[in-house]
Biopython code that builds the backbone (N, CA, C, O; Angstrom):
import numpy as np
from Bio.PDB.StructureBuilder import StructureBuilder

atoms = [
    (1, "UNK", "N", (104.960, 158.663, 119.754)),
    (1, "UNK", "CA", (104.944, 158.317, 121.152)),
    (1, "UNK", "C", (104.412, 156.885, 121.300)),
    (1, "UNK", "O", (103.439, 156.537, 120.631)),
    (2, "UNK", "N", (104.840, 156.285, 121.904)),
    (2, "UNK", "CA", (104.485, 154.930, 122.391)),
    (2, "UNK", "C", (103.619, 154.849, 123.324)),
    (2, "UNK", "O", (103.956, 155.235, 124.444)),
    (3, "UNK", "N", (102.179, 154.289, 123.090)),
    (3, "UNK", "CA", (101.675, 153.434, 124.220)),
    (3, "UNK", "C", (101.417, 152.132, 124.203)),
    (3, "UNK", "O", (101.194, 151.325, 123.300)),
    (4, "UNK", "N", (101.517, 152.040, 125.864)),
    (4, "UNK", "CA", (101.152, 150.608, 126.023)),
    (4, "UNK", "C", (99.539, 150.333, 126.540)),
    (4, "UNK", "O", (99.174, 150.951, 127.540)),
    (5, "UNK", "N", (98.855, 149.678, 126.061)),
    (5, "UNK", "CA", (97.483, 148.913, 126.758)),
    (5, "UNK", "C", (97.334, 147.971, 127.678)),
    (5, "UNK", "O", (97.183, 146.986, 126.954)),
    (6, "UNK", "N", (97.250, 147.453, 129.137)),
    (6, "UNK", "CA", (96.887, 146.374, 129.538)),
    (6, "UNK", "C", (95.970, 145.539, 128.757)),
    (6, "UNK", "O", (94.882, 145.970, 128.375)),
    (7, "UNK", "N", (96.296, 144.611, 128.565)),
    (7, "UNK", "CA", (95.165, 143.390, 127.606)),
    (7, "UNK", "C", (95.361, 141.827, 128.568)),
    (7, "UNK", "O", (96.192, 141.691, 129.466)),
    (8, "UNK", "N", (94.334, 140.705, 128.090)),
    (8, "UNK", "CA", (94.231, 139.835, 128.622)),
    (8, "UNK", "C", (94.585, 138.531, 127.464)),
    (8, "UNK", "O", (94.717, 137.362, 127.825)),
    (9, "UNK", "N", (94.694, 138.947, 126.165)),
    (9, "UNK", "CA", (94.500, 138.125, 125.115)),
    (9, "UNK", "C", (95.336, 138.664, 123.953)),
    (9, "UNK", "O", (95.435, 139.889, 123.885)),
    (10, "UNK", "N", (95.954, 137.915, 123.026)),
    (10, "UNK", "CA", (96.636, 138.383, 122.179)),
    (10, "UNK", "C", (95.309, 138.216, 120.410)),
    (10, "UNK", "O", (95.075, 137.268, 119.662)),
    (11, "UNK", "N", (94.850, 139.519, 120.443)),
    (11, "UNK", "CA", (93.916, 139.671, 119.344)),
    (11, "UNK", "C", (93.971, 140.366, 118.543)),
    (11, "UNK", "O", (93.158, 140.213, 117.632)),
    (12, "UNK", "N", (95.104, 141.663, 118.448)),
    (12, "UNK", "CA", (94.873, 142.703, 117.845)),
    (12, "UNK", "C", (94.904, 143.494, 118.502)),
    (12, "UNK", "O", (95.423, 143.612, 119.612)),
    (13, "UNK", "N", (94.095, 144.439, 117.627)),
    (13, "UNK", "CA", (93.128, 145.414, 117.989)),
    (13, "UNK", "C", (91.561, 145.238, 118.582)),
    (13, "UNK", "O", (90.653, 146.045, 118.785)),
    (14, "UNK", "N", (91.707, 143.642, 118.774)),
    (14, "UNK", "CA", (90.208, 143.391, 118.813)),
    (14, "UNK", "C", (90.248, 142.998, 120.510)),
    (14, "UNK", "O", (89.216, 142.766, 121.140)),
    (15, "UNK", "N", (92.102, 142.958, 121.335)),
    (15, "UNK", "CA", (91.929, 142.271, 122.130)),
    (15, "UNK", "C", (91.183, 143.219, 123.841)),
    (15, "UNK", "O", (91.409, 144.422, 123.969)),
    (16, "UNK", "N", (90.738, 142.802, 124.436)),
    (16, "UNK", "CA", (90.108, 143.769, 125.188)),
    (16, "UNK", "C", (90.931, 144.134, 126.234)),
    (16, "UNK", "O", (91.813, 143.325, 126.523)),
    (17, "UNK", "N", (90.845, 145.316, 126.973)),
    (17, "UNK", "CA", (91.529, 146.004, 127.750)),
    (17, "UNK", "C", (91.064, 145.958, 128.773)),
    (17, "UNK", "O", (89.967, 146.354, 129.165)),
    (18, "UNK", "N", (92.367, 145.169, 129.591)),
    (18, "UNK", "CA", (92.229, 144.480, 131.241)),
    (18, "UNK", "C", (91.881, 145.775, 132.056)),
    (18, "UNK", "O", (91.852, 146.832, 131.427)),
    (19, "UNK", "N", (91.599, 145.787, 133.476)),
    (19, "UNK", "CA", (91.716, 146.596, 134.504)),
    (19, "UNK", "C", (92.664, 146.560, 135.263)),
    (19, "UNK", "O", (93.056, 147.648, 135.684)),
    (20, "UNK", "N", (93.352, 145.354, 135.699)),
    (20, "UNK", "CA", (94.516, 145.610, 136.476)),
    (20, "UNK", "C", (95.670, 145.389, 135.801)),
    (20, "UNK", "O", (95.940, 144.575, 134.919)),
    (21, "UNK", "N", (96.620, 146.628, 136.596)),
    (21, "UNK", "CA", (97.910, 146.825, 135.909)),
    (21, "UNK", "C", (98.898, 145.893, 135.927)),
    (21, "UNK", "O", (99.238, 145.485, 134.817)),
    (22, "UNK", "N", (99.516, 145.392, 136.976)),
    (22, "UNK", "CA", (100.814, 144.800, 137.246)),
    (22, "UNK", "C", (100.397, 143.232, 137.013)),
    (22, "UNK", "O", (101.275, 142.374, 136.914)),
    (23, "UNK", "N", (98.958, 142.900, 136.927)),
    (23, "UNK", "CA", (99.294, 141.661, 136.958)),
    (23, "UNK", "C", (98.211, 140.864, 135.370)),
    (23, "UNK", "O", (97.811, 139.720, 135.152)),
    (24, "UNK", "N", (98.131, 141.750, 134.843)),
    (24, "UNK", "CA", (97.889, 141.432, 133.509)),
    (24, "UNK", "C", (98.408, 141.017, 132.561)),
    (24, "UNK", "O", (99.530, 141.471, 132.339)),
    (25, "UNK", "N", (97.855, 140.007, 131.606)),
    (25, "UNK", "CA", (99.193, 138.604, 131.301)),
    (25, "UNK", "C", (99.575, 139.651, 130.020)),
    (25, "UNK", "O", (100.744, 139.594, 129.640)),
    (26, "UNK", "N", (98.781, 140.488, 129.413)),
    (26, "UNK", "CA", (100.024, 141.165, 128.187)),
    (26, "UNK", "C", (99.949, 142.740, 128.584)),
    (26, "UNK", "O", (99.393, 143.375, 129.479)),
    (27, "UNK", "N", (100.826, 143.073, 127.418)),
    (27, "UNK", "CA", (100.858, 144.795, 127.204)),
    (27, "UNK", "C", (100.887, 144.473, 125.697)),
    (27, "UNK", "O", (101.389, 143.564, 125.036)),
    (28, "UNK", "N", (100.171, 145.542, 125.415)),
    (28, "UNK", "CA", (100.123, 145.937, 123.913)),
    (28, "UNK", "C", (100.566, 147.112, 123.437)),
    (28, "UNK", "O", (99.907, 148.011, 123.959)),
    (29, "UNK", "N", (101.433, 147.562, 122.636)),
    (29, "UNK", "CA", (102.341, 147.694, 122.412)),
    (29, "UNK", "C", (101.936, 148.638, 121.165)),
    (29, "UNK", "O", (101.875, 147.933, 120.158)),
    (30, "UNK", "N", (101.632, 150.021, 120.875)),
    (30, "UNK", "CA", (101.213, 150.917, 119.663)),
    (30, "UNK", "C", (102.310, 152.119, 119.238)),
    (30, "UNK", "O", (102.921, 152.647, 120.167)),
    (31, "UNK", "N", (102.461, 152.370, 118.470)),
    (31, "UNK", "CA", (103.206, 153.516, 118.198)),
    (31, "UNK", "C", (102.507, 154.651, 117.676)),
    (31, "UNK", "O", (102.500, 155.000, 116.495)),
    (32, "UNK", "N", (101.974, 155.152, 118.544)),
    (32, "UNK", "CA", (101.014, 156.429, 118.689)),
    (32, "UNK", "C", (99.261, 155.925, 117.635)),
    (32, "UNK", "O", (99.047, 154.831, 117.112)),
    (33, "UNK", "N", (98.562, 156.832, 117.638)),
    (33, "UNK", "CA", (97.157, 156.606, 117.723)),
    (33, "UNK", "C", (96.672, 156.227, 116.568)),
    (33, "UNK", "O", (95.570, 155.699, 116.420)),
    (34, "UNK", "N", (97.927, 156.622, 115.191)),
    (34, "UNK", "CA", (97.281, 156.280, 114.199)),
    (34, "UNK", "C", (97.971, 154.897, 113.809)),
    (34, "UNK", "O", (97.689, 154.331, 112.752)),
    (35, "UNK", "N", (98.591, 154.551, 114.423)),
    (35, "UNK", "CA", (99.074, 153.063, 113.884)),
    (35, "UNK", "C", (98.169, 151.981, 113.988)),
    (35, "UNK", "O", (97.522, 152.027, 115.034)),
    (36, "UNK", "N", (97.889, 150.954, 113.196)),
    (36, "UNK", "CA", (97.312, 150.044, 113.045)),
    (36, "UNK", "C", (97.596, 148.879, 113.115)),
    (36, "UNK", "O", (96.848, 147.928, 112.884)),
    (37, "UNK", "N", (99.127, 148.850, 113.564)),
    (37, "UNK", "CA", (99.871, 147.609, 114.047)),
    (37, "UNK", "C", (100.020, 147.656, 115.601)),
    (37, "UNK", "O", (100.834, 148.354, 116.206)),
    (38, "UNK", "N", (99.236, 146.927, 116.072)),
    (38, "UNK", "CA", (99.903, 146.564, 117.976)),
    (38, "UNK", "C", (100.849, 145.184, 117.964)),
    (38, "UNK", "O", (100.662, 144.173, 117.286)),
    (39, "UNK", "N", (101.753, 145.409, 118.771)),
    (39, "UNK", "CA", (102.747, 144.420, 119.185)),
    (39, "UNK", "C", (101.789, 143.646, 120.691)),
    (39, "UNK", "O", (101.332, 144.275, 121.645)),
    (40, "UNK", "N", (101.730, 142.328, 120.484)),
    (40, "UNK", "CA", (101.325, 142.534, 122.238)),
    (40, "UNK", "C", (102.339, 141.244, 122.950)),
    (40, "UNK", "O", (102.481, 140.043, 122.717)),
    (41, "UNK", "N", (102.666, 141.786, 123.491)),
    (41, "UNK", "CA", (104.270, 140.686, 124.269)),
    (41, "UNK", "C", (103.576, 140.307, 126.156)),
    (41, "UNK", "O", (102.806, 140.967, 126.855)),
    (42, "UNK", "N", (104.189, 139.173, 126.385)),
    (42, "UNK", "CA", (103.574, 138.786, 127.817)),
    (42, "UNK", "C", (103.905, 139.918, 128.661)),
    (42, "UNK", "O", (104.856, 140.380, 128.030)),
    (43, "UNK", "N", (103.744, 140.712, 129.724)),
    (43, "UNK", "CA", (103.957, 140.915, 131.008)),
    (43, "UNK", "C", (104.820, 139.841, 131.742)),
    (43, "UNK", "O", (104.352, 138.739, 132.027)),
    (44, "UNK", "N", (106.253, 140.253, 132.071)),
    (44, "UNK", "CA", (106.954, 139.406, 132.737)),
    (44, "UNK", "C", (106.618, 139.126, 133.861)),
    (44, "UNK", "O", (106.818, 137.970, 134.233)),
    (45, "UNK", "N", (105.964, 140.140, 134.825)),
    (45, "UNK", "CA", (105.298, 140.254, 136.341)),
    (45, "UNK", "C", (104.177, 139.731, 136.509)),
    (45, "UNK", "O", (103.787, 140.062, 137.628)),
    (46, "UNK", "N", (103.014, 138.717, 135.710)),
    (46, "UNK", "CA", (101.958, 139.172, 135.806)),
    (46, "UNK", "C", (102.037, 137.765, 136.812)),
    (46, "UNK", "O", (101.151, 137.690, 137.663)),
    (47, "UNK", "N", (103.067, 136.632, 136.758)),
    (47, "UNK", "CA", (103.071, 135.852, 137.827)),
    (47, "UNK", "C", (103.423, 136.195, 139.064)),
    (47, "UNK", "O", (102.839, 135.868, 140.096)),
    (48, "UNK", "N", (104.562, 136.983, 138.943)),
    (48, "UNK", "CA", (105.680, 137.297, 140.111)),
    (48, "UNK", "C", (104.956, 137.300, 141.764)),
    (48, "UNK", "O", (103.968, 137.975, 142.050)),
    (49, "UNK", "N", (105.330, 136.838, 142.258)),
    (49, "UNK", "CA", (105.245, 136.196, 144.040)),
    (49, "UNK", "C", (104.715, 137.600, 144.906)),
    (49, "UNK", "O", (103.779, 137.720, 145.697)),
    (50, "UNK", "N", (105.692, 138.575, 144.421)),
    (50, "UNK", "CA", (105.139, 140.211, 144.784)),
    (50, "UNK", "C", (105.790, 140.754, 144.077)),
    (50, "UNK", "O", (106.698, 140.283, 143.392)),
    (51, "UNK", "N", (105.234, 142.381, 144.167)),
    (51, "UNK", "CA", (105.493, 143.366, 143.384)),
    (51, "UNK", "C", (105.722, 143.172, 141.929)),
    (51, "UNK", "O", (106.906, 143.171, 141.594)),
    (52, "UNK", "N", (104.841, 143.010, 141.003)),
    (52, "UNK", "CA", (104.606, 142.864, 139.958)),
    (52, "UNK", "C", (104.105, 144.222, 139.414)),
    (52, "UNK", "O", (104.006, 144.337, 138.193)),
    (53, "UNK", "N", (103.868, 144.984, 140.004)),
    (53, "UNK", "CA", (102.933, 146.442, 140.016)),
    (53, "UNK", "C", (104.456, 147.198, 139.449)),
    (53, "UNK", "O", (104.435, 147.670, 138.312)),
    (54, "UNK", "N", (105.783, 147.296, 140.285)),
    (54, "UNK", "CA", (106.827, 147.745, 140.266)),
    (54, "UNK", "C", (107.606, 147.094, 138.666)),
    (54, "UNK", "O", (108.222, 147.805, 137.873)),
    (55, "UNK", "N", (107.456, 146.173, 138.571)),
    (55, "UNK", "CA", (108.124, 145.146, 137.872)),
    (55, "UNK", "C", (107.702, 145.243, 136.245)),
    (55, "UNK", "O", (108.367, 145.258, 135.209)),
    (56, "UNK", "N", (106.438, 145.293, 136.508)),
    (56, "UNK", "CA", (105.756, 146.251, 134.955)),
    (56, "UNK", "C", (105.444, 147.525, 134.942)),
    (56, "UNK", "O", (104.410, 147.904, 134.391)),
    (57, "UNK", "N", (106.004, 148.084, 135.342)),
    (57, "UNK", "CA", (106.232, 149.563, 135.368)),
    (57, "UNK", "C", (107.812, 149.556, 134.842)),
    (57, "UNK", "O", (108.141, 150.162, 133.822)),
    (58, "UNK", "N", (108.503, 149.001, 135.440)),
    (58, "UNK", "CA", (109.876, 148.904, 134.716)),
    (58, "UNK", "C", (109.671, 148.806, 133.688)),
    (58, "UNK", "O", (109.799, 149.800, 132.974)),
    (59, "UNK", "N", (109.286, 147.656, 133.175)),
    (59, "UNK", "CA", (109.308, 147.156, 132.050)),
    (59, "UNK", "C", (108.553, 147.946, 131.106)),
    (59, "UNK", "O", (108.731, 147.674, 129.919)),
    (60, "UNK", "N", (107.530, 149.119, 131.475)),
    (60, "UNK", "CA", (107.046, 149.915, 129.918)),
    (60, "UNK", "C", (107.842, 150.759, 130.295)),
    (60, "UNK", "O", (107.763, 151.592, 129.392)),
    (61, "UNK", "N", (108.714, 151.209, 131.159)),
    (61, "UNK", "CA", (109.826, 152.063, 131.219)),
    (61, "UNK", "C", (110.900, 152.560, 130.384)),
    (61, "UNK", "O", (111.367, 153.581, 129.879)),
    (62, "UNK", "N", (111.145, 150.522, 130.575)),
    (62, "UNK", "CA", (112.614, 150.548, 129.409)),
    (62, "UNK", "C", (111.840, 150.357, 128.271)),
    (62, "UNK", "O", (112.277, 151.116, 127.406)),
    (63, "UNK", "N", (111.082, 149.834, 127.932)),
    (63, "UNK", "CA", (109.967, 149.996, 126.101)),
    (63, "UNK", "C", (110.152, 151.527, 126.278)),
    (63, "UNK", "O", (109.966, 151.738, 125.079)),
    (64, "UNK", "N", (110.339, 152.627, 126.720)),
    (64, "UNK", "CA", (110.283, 153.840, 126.101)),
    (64, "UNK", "C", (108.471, 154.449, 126.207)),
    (64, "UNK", "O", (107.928, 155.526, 125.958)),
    (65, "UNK", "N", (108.136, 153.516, 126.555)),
    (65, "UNK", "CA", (106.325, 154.269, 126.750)),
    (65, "UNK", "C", (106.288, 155.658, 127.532)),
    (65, "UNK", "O", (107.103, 156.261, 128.230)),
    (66, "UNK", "N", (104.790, 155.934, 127.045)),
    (66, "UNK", "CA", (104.801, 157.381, 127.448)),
    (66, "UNK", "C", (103.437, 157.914, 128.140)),
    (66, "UNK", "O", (103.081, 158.717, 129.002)),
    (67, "UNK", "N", (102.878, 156.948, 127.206)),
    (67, "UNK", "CA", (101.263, 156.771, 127.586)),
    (67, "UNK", "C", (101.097, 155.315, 128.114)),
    (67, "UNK", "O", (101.654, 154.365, 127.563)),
    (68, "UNK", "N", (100.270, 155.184, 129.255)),
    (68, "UNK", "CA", (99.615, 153.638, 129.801)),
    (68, "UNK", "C", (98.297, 154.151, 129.333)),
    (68, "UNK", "O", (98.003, 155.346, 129.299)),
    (69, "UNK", "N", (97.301, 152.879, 128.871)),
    (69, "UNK", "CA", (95.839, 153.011, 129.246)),
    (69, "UNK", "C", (95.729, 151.592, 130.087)),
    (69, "UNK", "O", (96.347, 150.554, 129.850)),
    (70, "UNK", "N", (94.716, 151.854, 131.192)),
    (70, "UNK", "CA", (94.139, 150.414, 132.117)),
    (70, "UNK", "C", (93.500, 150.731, 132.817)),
    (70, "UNK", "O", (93.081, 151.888, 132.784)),
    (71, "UNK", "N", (93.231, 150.100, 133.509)),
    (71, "UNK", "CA", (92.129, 150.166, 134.526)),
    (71, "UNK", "C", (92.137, 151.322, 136.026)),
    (71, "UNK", "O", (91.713, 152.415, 136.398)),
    (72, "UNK", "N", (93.062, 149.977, 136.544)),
    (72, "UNK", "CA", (93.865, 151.200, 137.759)),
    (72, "UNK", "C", (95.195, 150.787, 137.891)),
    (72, "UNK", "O", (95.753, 150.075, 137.057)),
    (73, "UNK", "N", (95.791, 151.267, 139.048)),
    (73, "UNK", "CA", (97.446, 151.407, 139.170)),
    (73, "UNK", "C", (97.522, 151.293, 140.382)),
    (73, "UNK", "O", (96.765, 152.145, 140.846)),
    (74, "UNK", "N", (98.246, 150.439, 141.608)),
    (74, "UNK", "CA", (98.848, 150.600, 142.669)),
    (74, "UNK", "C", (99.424, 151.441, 142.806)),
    (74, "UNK", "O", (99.981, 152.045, 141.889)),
    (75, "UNK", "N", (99.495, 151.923, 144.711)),
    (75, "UNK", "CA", (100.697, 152.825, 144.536)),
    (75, "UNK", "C", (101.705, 152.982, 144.685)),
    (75, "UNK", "O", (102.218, 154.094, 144.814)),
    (76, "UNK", "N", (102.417, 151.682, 144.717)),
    (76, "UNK", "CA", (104.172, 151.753, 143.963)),
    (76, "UNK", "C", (104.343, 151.896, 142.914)),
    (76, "UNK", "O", (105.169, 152.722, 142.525)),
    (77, "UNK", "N", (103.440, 150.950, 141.859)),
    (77, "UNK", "CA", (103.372, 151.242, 140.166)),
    (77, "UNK", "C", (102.977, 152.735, 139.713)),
    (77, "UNK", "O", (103.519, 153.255, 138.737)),
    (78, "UNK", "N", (102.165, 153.280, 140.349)),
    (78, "UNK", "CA", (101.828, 154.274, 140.378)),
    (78, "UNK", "C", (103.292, 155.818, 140.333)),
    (78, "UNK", "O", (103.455, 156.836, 139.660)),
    (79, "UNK", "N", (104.015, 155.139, 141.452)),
    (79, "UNK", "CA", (105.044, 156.305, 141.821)),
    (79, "UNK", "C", (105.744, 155.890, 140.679)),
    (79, "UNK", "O", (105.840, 156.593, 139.673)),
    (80, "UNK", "N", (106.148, 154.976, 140.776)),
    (80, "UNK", "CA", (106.918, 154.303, 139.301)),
    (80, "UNK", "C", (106.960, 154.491, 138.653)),
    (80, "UNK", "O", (108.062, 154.838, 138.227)),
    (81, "UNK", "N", (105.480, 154.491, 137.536)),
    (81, "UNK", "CA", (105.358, 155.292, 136.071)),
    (81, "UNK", "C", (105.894, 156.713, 136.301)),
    (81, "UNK", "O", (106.859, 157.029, 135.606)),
    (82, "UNK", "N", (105.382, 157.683, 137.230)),
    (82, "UNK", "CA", (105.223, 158.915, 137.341)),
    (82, "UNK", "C", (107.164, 159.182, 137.311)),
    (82, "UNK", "O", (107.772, 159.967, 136.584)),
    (83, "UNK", "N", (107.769, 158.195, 138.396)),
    (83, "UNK", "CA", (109.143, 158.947, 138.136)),
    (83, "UNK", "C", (109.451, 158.327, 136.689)),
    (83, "UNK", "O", (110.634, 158.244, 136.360)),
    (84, "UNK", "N", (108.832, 158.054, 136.141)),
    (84, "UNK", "CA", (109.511, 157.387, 134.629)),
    (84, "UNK", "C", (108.950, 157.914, 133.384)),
    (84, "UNK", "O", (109.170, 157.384, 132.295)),
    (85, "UNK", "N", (108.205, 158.986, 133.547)),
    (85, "UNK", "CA", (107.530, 160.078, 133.183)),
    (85, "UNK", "C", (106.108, 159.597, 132.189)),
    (85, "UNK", "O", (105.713, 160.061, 131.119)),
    (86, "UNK", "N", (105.694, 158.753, 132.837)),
    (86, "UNK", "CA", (104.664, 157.842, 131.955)),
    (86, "UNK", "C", (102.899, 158.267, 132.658)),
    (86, "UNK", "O", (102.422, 158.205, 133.791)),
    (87, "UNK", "N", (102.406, 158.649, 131.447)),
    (87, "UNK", "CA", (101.111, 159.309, 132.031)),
    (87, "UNK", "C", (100.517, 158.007, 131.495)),
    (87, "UNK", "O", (100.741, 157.202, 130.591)),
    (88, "UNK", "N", (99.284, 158.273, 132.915)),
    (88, "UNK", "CA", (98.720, 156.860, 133.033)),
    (88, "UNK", "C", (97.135, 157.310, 132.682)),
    (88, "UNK", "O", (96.674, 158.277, 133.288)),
    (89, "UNK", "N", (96.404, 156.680, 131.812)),
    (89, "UNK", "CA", (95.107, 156.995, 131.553)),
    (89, "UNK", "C", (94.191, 155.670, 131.795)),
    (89, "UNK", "O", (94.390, 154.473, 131.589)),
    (90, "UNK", "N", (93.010, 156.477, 132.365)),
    (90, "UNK", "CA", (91.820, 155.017, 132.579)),
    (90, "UNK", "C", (90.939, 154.883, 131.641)),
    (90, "UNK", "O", (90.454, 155.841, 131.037)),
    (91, "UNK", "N", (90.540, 153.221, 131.353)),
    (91, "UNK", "CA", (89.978, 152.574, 130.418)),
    (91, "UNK", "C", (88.750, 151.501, 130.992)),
    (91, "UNK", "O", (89.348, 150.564, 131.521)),
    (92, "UNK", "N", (88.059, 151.401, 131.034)),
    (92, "UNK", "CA", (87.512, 149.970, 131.124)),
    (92, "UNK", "C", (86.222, 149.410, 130.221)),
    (92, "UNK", "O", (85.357, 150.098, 129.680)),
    (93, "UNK", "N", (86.300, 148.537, 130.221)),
    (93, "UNK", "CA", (85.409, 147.823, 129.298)),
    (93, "UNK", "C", (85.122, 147.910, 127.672)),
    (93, "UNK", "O", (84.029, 148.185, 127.179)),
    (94, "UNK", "N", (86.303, 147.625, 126.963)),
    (94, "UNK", "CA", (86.083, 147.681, 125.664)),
    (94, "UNK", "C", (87.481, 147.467, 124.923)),
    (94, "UNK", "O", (88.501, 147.442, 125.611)),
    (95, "UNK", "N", (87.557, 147.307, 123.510)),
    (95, "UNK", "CA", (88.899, 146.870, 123.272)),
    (95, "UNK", "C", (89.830, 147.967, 122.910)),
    (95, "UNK", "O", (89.452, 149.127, 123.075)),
    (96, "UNK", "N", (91.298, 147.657, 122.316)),
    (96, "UNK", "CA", (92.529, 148.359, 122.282)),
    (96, "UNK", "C", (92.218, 149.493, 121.014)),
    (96, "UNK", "O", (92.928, 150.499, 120.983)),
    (97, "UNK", "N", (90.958, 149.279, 119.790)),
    (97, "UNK", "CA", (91.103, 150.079, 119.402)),
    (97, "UNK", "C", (90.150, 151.286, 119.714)),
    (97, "UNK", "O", (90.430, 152.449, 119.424)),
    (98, "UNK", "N", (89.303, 150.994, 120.170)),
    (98, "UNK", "CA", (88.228, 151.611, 120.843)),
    (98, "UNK", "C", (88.770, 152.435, 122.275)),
    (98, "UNK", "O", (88.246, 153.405, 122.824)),
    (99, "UNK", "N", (90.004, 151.684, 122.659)),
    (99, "UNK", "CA", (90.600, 152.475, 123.440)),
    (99, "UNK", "C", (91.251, 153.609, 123.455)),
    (99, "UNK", "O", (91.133, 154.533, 124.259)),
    (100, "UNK", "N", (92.299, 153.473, 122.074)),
    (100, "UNK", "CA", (92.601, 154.394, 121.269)),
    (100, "UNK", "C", (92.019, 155.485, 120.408)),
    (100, "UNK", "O", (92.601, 156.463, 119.939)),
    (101, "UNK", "N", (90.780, 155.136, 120.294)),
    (101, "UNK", "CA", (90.244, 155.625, 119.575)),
    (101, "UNK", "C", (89.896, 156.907, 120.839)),
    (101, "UNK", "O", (90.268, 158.055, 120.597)),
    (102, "UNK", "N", (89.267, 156.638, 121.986)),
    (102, "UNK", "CA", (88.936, 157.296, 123.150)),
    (102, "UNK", "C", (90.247, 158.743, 123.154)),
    (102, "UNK", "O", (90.236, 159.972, 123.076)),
    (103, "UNK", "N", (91.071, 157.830, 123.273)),
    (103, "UNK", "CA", (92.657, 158.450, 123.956)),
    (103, "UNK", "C", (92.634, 159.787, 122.719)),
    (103, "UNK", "O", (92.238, 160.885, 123.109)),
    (104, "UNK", "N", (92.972, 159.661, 121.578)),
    (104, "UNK", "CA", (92.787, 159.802, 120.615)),
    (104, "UNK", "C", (91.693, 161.329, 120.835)),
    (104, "UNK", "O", (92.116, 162.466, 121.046)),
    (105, "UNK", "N", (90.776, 161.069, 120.756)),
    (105, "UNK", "CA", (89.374, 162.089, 120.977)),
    (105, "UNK", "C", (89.676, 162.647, 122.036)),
    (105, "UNK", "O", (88.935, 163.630, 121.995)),
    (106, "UNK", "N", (90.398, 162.742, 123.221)),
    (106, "UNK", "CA", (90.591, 163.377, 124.715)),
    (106, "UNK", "C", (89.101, 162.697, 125.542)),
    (106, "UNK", "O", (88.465, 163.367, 126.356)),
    (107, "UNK", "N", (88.857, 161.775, 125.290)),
    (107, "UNK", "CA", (87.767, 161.154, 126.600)),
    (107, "UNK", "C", (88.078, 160.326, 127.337)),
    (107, "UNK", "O", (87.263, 159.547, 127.830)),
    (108, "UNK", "N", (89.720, 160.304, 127.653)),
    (108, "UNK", "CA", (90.096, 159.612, 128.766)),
    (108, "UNK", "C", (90.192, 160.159, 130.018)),
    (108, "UNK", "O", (90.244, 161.386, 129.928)),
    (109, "UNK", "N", (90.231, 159.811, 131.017)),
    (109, "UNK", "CA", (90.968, 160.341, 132.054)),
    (109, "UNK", "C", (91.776, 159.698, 133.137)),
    (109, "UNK", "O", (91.705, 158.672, 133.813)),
    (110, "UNK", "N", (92.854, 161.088, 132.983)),
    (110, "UNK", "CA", (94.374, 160.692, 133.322)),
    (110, "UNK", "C", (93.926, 160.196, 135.164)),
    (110, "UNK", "O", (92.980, 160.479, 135.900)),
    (111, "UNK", "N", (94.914, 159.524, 135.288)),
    (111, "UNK", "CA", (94.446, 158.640, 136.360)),
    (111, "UNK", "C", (96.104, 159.372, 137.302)),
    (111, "UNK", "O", (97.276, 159.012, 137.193)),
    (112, "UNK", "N", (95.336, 160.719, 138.354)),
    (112, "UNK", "CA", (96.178, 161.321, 139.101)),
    (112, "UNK", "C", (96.605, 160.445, 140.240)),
    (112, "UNK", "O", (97.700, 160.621, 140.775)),
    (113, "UNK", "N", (95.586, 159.290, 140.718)),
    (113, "UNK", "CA", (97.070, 158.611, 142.233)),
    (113, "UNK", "C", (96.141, 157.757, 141.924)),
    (113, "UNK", "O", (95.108, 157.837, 141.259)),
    (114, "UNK", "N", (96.909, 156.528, 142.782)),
    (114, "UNK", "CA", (96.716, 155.245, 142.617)),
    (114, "UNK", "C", (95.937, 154.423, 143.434)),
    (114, "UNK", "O", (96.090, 154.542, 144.649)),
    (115, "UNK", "N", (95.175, 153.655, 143.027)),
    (115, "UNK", "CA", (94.214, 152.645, 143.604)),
    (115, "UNK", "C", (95.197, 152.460, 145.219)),
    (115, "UNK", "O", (96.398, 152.683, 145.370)),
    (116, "UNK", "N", (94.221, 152.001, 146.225)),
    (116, "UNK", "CA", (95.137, 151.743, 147.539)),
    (116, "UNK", "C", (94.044, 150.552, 147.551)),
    (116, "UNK", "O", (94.057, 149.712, 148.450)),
]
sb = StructureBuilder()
sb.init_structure("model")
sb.init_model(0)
sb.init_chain("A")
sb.init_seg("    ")
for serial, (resi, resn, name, xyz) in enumerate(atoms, 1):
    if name == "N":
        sb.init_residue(resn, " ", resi, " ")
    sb.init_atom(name, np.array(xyz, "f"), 0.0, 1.0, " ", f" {name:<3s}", serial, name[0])
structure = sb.get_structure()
């Protein structure tokens, strides 16, 4: 299963995990919990004028993601993931593997509606 991480920096596993969704300059990019390779590619939205919330939600859509971890979620991005069958989990303060590592153990929690 694929997840993606909000991040702010291209580091690894070392890079830390943003809070906001749509407008965070990367996604990082794992192929389930035991992989040790992250991809982390820009966020096309994280400039966009509006709706960037919608716009990266597409976009881990078509990546095939399944899992989000971040902070919080608007609620268009919000409806978005959900019709795109993407469970969204909350994270803050610490990095992508430590994030995983969380996700991993079940001490996340799934993030049922969206920041307003």
């Amino acid at each position: 299963m694929k997840i993606a991480l909000t991040c702010g920096e291209k580091n690894g596993l070392n890079s830390k995990v943003t809070t906001r969704f749509g407008r965070s300059s990367f996604f990082a990019y794992v192929n389930g919990t035991d992989s040790k390779e992250v991809d982390i590619m820009e966020n096309p939205a994280h400039n966009s004028p509006s709706g960037a919330g919608v716009l990266a939600a597409q976009t881990l859509i078509d990546e095939g993601v399944g899992v989000l971890i971040t902070g919080q979620v608007g609620p268009k991005a919000f409806s978005a993931l959900k019709a795109g069958g993407v469970k969204i989990y909350s994270y803050k303060g610490g990095t992508i593997k430590k994030a995983l590592e969380e996700y991993e153990n079940g001490n996340l929690e799934e993030i049922t509606g969206p920041v307003k």
